[in-house]
Biotite code that builds the C-alpha atoms (Angstrom):
import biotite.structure as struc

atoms = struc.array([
    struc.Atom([50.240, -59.690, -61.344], chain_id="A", res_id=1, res_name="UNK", atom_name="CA", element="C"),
    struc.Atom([54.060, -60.926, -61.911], chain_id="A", res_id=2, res_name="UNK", atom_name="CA", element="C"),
    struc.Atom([55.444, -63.188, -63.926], chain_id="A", res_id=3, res_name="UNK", atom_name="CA", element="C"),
    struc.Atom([56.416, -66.347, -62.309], chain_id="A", res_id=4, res_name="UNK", atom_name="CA", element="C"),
    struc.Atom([59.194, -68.225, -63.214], chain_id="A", res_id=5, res_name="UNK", atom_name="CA", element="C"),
    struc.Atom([59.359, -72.030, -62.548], chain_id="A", res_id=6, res_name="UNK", atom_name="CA", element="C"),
    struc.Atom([62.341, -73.187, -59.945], chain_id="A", res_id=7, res_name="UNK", atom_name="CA", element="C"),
    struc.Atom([64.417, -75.530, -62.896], chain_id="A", res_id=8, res_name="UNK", atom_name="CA", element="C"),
    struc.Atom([63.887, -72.843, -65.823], chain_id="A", res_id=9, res_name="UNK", atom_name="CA", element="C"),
    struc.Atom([65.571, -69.322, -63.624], chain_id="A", res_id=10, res_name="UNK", atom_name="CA", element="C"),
    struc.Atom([65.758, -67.387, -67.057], chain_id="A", res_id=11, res_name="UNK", atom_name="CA", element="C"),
    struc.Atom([61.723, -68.072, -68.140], chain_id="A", res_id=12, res_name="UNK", atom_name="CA", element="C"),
    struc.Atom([62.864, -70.199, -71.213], chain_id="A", res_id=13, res_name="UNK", atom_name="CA", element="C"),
    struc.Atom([65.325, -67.592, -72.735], chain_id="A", res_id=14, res_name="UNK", atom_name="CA", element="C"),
    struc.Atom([68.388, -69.204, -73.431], chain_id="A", res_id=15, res_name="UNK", atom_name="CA", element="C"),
    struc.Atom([72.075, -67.798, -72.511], chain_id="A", res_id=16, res_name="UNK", atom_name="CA", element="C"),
    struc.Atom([74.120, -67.165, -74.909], chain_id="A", res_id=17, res_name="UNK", atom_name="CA", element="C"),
    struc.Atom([77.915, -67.280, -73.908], chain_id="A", res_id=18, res_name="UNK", atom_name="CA", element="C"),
    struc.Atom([80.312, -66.150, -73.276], chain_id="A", res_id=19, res_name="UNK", atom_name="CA", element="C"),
    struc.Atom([78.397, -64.095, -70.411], chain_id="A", res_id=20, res_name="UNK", atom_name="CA", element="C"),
    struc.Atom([79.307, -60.979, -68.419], chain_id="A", res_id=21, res_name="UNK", atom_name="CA", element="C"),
    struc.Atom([77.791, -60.902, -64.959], chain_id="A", res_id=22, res_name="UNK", atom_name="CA", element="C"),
    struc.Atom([78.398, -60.465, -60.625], chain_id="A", res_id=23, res_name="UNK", atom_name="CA", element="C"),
    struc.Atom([78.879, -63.750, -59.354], chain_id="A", res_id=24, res_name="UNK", atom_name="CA", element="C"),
    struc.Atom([77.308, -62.691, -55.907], chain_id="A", res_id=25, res_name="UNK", atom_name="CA", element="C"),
    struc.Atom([77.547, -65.010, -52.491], chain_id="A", res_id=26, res_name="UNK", atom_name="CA", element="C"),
    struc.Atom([76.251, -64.901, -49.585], chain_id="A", res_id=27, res_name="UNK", atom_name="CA", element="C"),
    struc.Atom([78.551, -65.839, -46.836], chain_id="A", res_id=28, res_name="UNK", atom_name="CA", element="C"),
    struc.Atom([78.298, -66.330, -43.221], chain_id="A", res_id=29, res_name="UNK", atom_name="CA", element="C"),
    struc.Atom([80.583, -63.813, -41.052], chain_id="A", res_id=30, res_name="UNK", atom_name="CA", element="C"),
    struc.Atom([82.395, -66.600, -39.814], chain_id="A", res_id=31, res_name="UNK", atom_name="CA", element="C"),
    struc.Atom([84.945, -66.807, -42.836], chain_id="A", res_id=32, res_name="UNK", atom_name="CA", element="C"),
    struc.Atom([87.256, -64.014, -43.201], chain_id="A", res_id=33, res_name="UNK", atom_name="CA", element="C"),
    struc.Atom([85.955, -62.017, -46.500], chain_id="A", res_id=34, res_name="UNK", atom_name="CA", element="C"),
    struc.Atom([89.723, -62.316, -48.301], chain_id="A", res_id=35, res_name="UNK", atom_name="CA", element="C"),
    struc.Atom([89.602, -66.041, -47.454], chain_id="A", res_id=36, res_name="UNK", atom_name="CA", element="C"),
    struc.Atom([86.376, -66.111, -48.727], chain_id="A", res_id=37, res_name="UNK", atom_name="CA", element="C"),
    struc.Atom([87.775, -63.744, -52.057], chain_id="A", res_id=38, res_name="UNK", atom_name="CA", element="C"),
    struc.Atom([90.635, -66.120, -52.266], chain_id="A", res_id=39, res_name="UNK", atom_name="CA", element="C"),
    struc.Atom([88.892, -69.156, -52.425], chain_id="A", res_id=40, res_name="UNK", atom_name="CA", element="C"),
    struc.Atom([86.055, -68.030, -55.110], chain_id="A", res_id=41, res_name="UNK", atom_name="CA", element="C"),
    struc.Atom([89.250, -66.555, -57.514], chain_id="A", res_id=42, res_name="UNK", atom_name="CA", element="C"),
    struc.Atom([91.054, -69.573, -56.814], chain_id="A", res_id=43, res_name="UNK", atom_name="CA", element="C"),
    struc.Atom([87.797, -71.826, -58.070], chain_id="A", res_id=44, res_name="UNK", atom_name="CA", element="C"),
    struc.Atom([87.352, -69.350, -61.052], chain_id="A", res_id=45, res_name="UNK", atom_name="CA", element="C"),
    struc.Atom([91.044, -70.154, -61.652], chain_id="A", res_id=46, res_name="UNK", atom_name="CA", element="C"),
    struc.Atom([90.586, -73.509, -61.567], chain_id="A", res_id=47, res_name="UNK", atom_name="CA", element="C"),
    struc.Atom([87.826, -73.757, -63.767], chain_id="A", res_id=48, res_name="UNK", atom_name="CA", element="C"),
    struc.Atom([89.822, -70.596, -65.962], chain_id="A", res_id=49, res_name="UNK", atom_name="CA", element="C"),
    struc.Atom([86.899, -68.490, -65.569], chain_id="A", res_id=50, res_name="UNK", atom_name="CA", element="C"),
    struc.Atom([88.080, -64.656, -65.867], chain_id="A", res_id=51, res_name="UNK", atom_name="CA", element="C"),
    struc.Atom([87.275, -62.210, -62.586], chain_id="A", res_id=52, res_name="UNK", atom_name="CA", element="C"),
    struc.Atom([87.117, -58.680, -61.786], chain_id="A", res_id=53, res_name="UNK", atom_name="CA", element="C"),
    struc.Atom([87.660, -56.796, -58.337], chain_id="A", res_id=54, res_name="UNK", atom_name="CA", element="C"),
    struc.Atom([85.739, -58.115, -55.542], chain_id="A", res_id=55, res_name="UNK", atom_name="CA", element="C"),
    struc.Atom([84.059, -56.544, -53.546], chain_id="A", res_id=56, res_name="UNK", atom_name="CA", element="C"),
    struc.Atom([82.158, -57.102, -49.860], chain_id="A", res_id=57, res_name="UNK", atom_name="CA", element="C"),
    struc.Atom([79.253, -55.577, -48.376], chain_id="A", res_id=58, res_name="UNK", atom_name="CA", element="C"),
    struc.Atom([78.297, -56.263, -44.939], chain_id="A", res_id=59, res_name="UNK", atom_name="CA", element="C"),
    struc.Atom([74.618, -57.212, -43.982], chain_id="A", res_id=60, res_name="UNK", atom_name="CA", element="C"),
    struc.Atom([72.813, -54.963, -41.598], chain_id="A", res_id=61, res_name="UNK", atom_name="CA", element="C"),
    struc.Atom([73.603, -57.224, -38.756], chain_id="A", res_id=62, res_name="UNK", atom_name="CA", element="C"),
    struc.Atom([76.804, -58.197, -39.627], chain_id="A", res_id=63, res_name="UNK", atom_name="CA", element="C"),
    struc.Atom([75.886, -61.776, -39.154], chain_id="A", res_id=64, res_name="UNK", atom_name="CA", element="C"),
    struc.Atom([76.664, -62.168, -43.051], chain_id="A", res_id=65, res_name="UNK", atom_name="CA", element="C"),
    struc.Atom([78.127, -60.056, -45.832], chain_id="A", res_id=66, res_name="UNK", atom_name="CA", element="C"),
    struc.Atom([77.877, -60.308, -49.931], chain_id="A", res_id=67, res_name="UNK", atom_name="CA", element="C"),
    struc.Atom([80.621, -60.960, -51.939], chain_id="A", res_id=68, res_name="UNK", atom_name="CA", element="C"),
    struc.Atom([80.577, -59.815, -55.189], chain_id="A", res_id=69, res_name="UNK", atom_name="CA", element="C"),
    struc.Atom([82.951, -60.445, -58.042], chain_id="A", res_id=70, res_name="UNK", atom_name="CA", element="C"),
    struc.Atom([82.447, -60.323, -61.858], chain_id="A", res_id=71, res_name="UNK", atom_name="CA", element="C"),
    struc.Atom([83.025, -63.038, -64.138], chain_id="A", res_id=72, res_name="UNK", atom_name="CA", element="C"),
    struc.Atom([83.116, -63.667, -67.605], chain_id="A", res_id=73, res_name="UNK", atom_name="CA", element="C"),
    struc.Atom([82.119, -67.676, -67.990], chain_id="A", res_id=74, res_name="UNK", atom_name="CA", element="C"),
    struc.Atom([82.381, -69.426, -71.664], chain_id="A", res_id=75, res_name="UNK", atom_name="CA", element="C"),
    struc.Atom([80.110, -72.242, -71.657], chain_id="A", res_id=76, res_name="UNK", atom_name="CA", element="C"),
    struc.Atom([76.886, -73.813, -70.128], chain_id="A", res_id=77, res_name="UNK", atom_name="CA", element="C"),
    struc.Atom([78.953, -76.367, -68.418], chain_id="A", res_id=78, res_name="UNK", atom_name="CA", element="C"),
    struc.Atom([81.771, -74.240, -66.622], chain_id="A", res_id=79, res_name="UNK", atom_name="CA", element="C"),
    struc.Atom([78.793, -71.823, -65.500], chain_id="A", res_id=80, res_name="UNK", atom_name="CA", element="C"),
    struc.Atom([76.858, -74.727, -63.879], chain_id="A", res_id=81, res_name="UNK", atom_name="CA", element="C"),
    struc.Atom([80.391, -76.029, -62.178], chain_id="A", res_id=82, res_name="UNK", atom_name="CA", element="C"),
    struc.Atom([81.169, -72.737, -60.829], chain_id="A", res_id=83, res_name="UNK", atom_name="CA", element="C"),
    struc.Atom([77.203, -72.294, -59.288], chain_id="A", res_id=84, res_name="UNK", atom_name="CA", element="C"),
    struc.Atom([77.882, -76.090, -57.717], chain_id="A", res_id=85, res_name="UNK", atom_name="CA", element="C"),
    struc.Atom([81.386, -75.644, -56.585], chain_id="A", res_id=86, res_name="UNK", atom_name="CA", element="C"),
    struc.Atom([80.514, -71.958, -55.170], chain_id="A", res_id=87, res_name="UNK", atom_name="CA", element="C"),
    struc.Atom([77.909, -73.373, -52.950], chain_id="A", res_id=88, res_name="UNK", atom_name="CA", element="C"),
    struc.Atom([80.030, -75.752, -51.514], chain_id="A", res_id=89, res_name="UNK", atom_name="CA", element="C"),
    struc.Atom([82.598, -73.094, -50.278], chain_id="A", res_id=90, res_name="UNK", atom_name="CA", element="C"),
    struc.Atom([82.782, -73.067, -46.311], chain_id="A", res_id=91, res_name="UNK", atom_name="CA", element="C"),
    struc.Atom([80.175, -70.405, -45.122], chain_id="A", res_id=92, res_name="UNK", atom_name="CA", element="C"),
    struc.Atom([78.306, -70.053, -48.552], chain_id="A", res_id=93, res_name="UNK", atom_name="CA", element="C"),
    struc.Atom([74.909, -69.556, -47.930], chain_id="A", res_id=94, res_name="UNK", atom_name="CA", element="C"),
    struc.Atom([73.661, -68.606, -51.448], chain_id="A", res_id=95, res_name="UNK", atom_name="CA", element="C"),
    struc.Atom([74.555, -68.410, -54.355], chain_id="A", res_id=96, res_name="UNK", atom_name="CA", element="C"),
    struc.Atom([73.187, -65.436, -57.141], chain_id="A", res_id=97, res_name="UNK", atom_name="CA", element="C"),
])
């Protein structure tokens, strides 16, 4: 039997410690051109001066939606819980990982 993890605690009570490493992955709709989509997740990481990597985009199976996937490098509790909100609210963001 797995181990489940309640919806408010994601990490199963083990705390981040930052700065952390990880892919910043989104799920967008095929409606919104991947760069646009690219350019508008650097330009919030800019804003909230949260380093990135290369993107990169890989389609669904359908092509109804593809995932965008770009590394970050995000300093604090409070810049990585802006970026998760402000991602989400990107036009065509379906998810946010």
């Amino acid at each position: 039997m797995g181990t489940r993890i309640k919806s408010d605690d994601p990490f199963g009570g083990v705390q981040l410690k930052f700065p952390v490493k990880f892919d910043l992955k989104l799920f967008v709709n095929g409606a919104m051109p991947e760069q646009e989509a690219i350019d508008a997740v650097k330009a919030l990481c800019g804003t909230l001066s949260v380093p990135t990597g290369k993107a990169s985009v890989r389609p669904s199976q359908g092509g109804k939606y593809y995932c965008l996937t770009i590394p970050v490098t995000v300093d604090s509790k409070d810049t990585f819980d802006r970026l998760f909100a402000a991602a989400r609210d990107l036009p065509g963001v379906k998810m946010v990982l």
